[in-house]
C-alpha positions as a Markdown table, in Angstrom:
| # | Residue | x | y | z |
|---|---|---|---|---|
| 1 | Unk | 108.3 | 80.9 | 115.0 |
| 2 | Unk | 108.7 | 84.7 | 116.4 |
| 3 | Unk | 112.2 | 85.5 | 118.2 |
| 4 | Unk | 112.3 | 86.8 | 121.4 |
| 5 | Unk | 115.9 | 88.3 | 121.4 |
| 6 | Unk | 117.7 | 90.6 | 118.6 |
| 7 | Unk | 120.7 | 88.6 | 116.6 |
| 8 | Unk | 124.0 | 89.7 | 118.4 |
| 9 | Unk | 126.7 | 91.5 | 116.8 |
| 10 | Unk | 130.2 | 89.6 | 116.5 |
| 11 | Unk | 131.8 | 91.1 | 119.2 |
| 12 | Unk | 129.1 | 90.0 | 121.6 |
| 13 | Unk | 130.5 | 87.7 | 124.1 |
| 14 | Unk | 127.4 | 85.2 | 123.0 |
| 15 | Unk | 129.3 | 85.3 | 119.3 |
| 16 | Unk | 132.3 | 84.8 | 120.6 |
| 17 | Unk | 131.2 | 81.8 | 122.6 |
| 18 | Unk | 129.9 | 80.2 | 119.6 |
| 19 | Unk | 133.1 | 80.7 | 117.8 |
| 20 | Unk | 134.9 | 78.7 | 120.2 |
| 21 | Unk | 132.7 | 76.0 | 120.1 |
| 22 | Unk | 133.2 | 75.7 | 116.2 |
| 23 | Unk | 136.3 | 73.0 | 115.0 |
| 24 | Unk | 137.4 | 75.2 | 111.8 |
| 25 | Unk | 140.4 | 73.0 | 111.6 |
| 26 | Unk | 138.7 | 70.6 | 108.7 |
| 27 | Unk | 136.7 | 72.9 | 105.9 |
| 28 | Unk | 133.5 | 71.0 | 105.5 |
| 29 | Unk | 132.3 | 70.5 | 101.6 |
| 30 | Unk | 129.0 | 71.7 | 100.0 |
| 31 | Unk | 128.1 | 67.7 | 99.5 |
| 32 | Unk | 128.4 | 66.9 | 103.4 |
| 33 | Unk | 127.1 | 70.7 | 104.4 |
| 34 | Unk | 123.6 | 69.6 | 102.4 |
| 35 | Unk | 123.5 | 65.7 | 103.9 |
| 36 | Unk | 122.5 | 67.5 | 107.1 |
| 37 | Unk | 124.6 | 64.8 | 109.2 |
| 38 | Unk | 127.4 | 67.4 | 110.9 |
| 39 | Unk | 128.1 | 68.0 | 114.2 |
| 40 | Unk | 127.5 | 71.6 | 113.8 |
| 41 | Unk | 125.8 | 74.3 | 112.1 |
| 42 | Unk | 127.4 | 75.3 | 109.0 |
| 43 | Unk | 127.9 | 78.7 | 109.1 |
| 44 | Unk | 126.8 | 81.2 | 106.2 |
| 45 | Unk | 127.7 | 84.5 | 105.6 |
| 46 | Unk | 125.7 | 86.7 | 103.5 |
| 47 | Unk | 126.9 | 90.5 | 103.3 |
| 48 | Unk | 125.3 | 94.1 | 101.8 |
| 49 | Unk | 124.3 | 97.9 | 102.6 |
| 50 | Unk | 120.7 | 96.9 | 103.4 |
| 51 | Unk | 119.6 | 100.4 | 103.2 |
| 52 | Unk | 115.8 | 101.1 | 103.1 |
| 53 | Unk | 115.4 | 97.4 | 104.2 |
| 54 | Unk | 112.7 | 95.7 | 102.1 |
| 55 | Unk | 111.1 | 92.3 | 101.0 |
| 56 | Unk | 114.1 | 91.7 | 98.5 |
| 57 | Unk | 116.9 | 92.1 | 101.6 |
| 58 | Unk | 114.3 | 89.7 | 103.6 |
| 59 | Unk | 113.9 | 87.1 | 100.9 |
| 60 | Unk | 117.6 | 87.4 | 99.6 |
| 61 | Unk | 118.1 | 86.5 | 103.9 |
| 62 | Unk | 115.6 | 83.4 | 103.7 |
| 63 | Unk | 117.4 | 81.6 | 101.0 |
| 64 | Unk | 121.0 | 82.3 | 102.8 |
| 65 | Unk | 119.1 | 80.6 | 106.1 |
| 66 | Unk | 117.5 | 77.4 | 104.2 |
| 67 | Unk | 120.5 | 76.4 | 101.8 |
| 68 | Unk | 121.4 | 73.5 | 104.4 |
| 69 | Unk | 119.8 | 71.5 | 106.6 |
| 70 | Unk | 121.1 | 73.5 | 109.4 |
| 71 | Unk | 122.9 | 76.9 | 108.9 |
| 72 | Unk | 124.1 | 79.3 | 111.6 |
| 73 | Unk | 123.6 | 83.2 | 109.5 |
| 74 | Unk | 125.7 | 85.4 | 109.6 |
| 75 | Unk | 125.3 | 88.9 | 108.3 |
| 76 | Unk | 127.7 | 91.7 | 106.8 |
| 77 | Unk | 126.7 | 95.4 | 107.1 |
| 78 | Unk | 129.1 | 98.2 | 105.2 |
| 79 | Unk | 129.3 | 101.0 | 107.4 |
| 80 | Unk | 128.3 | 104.6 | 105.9 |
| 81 | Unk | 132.2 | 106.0 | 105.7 |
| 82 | Unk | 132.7 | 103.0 | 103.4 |
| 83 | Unk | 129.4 | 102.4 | 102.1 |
| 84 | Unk | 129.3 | 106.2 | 100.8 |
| 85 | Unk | 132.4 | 106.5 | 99.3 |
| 86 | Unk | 132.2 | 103.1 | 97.1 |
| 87 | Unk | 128.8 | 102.9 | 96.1 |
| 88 | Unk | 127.0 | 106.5 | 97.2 |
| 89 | Unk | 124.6 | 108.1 | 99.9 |
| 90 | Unk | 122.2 | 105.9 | 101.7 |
| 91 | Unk | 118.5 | 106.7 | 103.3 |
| 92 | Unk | 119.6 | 105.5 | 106.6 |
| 93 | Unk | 122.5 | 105.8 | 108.7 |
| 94 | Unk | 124.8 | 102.4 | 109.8 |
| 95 | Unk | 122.9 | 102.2 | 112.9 |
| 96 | Unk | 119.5 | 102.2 | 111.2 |
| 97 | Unk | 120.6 | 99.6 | 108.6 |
| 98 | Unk | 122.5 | 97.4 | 111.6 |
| 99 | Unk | 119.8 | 97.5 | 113.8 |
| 100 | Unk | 117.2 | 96.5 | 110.7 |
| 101 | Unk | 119.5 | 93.6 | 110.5 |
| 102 | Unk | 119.4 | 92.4 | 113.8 |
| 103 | Unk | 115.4 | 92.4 | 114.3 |
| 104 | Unk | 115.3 | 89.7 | 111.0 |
| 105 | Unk | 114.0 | 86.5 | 111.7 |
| 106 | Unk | 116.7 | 84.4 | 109.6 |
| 107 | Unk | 119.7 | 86.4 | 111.3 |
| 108 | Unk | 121.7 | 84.4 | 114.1 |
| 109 | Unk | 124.6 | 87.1 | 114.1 |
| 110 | Unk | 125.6 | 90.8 | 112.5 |
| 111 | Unk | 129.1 | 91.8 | 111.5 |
| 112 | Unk | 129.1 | 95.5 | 111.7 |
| 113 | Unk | 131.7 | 97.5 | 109.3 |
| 114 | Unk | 131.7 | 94.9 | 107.6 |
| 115 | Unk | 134.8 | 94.6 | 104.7 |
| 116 | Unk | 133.7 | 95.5 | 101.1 |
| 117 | Unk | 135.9 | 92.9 | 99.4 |
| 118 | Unk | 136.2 | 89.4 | 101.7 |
| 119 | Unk | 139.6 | 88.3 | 102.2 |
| 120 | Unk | 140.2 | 84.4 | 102.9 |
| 121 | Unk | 141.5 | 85.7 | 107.0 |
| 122 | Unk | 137.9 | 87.4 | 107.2 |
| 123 | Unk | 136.7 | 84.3 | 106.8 |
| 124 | Unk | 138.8 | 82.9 | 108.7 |
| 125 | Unk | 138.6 | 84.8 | 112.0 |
| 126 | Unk | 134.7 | 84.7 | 111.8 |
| 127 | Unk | 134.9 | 80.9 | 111.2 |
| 128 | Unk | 132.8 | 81.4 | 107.8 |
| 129 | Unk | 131.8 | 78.0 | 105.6 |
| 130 | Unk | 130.3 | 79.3 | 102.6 |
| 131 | Unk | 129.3 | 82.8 | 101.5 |
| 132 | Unk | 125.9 | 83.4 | 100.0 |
| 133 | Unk | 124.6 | 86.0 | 97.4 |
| 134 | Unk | 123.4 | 86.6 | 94.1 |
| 135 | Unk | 125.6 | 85.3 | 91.3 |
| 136 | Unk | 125.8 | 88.5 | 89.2 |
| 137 | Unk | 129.2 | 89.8 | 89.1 |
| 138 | Unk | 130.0 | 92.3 | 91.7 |
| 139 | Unk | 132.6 | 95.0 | 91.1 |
| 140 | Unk | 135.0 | 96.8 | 93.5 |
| 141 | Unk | 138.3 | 98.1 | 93.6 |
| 142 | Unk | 140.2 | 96.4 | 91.1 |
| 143 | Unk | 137.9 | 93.8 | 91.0 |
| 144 | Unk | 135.5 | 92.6 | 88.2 |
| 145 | Unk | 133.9 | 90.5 | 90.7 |
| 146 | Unk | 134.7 | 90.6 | 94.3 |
| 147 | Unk | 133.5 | 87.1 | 95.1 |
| 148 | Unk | 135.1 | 85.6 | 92.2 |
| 149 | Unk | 137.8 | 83.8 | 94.4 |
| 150 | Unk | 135.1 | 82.4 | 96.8 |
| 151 | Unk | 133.5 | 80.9 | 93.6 |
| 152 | Unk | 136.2 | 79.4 | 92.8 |
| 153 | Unk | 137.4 | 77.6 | 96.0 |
| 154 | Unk | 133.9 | 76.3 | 96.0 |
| 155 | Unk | 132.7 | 78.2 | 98.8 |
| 156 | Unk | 130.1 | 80.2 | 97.4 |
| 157 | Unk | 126.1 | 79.4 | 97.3 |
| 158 | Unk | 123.8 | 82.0 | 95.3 |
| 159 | Unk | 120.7 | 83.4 | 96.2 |
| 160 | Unk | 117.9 | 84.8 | 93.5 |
| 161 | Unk | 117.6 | 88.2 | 93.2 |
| 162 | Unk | 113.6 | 89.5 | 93.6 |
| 163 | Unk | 112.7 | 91.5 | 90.6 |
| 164 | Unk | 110.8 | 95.0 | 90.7 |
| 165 | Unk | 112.0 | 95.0 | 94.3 |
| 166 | Unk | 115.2 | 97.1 | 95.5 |
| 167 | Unk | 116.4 | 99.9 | 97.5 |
| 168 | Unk | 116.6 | 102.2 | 93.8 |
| 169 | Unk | 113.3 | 101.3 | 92.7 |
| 170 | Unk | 112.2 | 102.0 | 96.2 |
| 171 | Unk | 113.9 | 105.7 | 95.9 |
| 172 | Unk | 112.9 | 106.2 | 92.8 |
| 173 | Unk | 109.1 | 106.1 | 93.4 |
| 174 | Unk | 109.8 | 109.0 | 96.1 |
| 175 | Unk | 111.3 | 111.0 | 93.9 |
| 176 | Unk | 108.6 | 110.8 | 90.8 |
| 177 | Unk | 106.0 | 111.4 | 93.6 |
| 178 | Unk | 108.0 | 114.3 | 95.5 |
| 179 | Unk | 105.2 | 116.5 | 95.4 |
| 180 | Unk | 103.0 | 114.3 | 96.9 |
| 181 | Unk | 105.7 | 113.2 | 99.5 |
| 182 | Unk | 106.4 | 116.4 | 100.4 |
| 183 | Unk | 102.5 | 117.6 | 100.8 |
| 184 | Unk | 102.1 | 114.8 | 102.7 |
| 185 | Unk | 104.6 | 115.2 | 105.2 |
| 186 | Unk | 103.7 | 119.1 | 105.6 |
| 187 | Unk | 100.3 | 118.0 | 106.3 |
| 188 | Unk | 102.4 | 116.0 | 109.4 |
| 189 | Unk | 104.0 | 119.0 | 110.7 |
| 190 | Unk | 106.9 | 119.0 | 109.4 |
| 191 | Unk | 108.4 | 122.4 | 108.1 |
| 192 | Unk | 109.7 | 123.4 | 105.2 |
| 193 | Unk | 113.1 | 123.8 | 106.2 |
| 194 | Unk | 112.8 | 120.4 | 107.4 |
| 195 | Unk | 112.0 | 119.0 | 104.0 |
| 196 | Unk | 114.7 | 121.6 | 102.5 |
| 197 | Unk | 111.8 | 123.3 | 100.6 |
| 198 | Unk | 111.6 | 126.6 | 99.6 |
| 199 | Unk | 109.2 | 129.1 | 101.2 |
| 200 | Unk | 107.1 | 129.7 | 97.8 |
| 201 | Unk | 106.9 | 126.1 | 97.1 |
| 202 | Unk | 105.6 | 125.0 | 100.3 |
| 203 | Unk | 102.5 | 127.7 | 100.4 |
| 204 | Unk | 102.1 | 126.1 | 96.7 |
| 205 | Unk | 101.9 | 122.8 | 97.9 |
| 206 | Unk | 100.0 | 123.9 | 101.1 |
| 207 | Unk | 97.2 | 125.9 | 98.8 |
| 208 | Unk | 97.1 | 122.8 | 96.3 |
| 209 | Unk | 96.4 | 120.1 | 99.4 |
| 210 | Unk | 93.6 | 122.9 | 100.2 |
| 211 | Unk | 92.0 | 122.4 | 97.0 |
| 212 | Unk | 92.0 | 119.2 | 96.6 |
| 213 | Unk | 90.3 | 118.9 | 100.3 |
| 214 | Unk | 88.0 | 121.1 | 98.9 |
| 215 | Unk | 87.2 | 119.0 | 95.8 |
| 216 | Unk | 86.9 | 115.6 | 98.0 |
| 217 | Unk | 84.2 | 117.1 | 100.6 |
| 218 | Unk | 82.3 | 118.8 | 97.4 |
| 219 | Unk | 82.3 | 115.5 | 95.7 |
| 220 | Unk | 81.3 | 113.9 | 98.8 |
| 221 | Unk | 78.1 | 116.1 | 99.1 |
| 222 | Unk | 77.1 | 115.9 | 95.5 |
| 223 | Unk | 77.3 | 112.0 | 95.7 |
| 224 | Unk | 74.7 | 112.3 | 98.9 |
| 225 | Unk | 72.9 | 114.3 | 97.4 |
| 226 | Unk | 72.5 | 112.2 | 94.3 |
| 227 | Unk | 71.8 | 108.9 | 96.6 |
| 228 | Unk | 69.3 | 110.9 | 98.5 |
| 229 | Unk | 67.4 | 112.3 | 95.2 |
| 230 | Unk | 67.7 | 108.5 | 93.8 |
| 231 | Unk | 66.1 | 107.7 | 97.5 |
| 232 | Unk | 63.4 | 110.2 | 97.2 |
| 233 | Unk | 62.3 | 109.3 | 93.6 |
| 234 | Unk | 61.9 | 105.6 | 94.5 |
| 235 | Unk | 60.3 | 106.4 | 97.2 |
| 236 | Unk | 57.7 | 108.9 | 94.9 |
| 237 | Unk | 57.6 | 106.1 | 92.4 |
| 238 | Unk | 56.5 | 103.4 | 95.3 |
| 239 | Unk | 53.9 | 106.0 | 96.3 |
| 240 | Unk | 52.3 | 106.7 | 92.6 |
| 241 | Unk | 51.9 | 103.1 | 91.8 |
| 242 | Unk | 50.1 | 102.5 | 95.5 |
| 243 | Unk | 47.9 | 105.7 | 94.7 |
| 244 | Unk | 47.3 | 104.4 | 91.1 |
| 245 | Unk | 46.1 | 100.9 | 92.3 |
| 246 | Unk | 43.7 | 102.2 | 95.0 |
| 247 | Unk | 42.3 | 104.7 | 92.3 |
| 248 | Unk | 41.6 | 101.5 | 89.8 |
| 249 | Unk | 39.9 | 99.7 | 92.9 |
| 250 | Unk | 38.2 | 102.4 | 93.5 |
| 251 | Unk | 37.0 | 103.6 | 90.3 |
| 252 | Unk | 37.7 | 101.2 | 88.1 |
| 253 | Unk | 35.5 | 99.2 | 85.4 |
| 254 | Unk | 35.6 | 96.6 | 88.4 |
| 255 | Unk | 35.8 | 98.8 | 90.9 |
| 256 | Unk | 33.9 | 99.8 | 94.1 |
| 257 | Unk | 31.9 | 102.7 | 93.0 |
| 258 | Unk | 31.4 | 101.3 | 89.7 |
| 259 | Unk | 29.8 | 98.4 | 91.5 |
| 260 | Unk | 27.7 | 100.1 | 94.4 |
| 261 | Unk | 26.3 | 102.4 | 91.3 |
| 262 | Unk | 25.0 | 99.7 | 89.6 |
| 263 | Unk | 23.8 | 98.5 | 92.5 |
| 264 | Unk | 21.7 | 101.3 | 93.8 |
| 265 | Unk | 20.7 | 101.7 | 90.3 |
| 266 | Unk | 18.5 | 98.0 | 90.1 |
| 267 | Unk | 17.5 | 99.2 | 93.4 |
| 268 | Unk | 15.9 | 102.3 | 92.5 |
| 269 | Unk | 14.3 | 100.6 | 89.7 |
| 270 | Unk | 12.8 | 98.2 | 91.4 |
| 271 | Unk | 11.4 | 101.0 | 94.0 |
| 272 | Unk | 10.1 | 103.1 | 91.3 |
| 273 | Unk | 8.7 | 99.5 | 89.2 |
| 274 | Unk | 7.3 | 97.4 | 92.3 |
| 275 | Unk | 5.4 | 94.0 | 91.0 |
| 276 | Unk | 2.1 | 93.7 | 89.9 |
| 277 | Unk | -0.8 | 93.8 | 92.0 |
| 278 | Unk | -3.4 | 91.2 | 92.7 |
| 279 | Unk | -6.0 | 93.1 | 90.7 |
| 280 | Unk | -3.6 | 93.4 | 87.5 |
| 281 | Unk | -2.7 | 89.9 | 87.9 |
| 282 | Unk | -6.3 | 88.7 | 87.3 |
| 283 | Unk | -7.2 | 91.5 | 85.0 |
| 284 | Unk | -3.8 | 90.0 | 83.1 |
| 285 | Unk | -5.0 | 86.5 | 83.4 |
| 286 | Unk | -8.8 | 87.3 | 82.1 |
| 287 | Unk | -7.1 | 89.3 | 79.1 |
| 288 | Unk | -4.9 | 86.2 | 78.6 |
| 289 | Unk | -8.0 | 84.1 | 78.0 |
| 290 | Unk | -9.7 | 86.8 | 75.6 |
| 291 | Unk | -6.1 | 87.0 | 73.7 |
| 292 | Unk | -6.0 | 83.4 | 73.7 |
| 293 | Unk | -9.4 | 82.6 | 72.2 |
| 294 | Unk | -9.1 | 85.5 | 69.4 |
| 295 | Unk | -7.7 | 85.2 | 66.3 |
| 296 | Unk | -4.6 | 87.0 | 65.3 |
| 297 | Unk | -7.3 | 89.7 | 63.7 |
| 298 | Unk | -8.0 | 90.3 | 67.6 |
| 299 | Unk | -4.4 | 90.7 | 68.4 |
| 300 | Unk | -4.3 | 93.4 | 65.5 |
| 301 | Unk | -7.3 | 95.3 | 67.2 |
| 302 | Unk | -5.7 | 95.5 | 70.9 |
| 303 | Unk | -2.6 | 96.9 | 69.5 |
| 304 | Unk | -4.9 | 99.4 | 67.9 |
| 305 | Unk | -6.8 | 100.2 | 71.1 |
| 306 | Unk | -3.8 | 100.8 | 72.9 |
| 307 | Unk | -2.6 | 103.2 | 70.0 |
| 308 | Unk | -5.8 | 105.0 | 70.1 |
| 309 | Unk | -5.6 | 105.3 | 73.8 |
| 310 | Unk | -2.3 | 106.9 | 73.6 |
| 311 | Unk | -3.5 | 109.0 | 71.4 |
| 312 | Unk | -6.7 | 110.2 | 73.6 |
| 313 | Unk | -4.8 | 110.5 | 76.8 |
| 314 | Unk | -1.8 | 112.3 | 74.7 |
| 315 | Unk | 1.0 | 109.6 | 76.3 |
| 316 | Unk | 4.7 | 110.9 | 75.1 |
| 317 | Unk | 7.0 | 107.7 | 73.9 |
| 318 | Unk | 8.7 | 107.7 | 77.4 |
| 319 | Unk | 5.0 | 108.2 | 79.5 |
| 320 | Unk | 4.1 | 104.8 | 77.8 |
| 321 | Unk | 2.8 | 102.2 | 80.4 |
| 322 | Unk | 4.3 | 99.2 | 81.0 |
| 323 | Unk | 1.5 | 96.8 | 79.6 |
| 324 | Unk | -0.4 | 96.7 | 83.1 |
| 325 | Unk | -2.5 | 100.3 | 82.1 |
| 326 | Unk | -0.6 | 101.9 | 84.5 |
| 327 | Unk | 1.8 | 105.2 | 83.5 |
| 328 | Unk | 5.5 | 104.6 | 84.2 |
| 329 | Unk | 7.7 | 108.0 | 85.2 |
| 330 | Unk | 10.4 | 109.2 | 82.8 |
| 331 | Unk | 13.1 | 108.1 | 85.6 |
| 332 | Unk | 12.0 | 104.3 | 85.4 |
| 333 | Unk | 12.3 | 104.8 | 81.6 |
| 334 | Unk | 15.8 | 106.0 | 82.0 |
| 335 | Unk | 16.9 | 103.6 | 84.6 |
| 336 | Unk | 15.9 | 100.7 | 82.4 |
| 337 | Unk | 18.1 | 101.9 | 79.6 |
């Protein structure tokens, strides 16, 4: 469910109201704290630098907020005077890392300048139940583990770190991609002084983000040229085999012309060899009687008329009639076959 307000800081008057309304004079156990069945929220504190705030902060916050039933979160942020000279320099400032604090779903409160090293009257004056974090010892001054004492009054509940995540990883990716950071962020406007970059090294950095611009669009235009080449082939290929089947129904062995030349071939055939005439017919039929009556002796003497004919009218091999006496044309002859 989204919040409509930021968590208050402790000396808010709205903290300080629900301070008052807390009974601290009877410290509640971890057994009745989890049965849910208390008057009041148990109140958790959970405490860091939050610097670079991140997934790991959020999730380390989560588990501080769901430990019990019903838990009232409060939150400790170092400031930087303390925060730098303990642990080192941060990304952001106190105000950054507060304010990142206070715009957190799971936070009900923020302690700012918060102590390094609790004391039992911290808890105390900020009516604290139980103090969440990791359970990996935590050094300080003279300390092997700051929360050590919590742990042992039995006011401590731990929270799982989340691996691969933290502010150092988080810095350390920035600086093995500097370059890149730093091109980027020139590209932005921002000057070199601003990035505390020295005046060669930005015009490097400028000329190399040139190039590579340059190599992007020139990639860019060879890939549509490529897709529009592949384009135009297809389309080439489409158009050959749409040509090639037209030409086959054309001209092929099947095809149109193949068929209307045979055609107009028996047709000119058949104009240059009409039927027989009436005459022919009955000379035909009368010969068919004479044939019929002879002997086979008489079959042997018309083939030798018609030789001798040939011979007296000098007929060539393609002038030959067509057994009705009549010449047929060279054309028929070559029609036929």
């Amino acid at each position: 469910m989204a919040l409509h307000f930021a968590a208050p800081y402790a000396a808010d008057a709205v903290s300080q109201e629900e301070r008052d309304r807390i009974d601290y004079s009877v410290q509640i156990t971890k057994e009745e704290a989890a049965s849910g069945k208390l008057s009041r929220p148990v109140r958790v504190y959970a405490d860091g630098i939050y610097d670079l705030f991140h997934a790991g902060h959020a999730r380390q916050l989560m588990q501080a907020k769901n430990c019990f039933p019903n838990v009232y979160l409060i939150v400790g942020v170092c400031s930087d005077e303390l925060t730098h000279k303990l642990k080192g320099k941060t990304v952001m400032n106190e105000w950054e890392r507060y304010e990142s604090i206070r715009h957190c779903r799971y936070v009900d409160e923020v302690v700012a300048d918060a102590p390094w090293v609790l004391t039992p009257l911290f808890l105390q004056q900020n009516k604290i139940d139980f103090v969440a974090h990791d359970d990996i010892p935590y050094g300080g001054d003279d300390h092997e583990d700051i929360y050590n004492w919590v742990k042992e009054a039995g006011r401590f509940v731990a929270t799982q770190r989340t691996e691969g995540v933290s502010t150092s990883d988080i810095v350390a990716r920035i600086v093995r991609d500097y370059d890149v950071y730093v091109r980027r962020n020139l590209a932005r406007g921002y000057s070199a002084k601003d990035l505390n970059v020295g005046f060669m090294k930005a015009k490097k950095i400028q000329f190399e983000e040139k190039m590579g611009t340059i190599k992007s669009r020139s990639k860019n235009i060879v890939a549509g040229i490529e897709e529009k080449s592949h384009a135009m082939l297809q389309k080439w290929e489409d158009r050959s085999r749409e040509f090639i089947d037209n030409f086959l129904v054309l001209f092929g062995q099947q095809g149109r012309i193949n068929r209307m030349w045979t055609a107009s071939k028996r047709n000119l055939k058949r104009a240059l060899s009409p039927s027989e005439s009436v005459e022919d017919l009955s000379h035909t039929a009368s010969g068919s009687t004479v044939v019929s009556s002879s002997s086979s002796h008489g079959s042997a003497g018309g083939l030798g008329r018609k030789r001798r004919r040939r011979e007296t009218e000098n007929l060539s091999e393609d002038e030959d009639d067509d057994g009705s006496g009549r010449r047929r044309p060279p054309l028929a002859n070559w029609l036929e076959s």
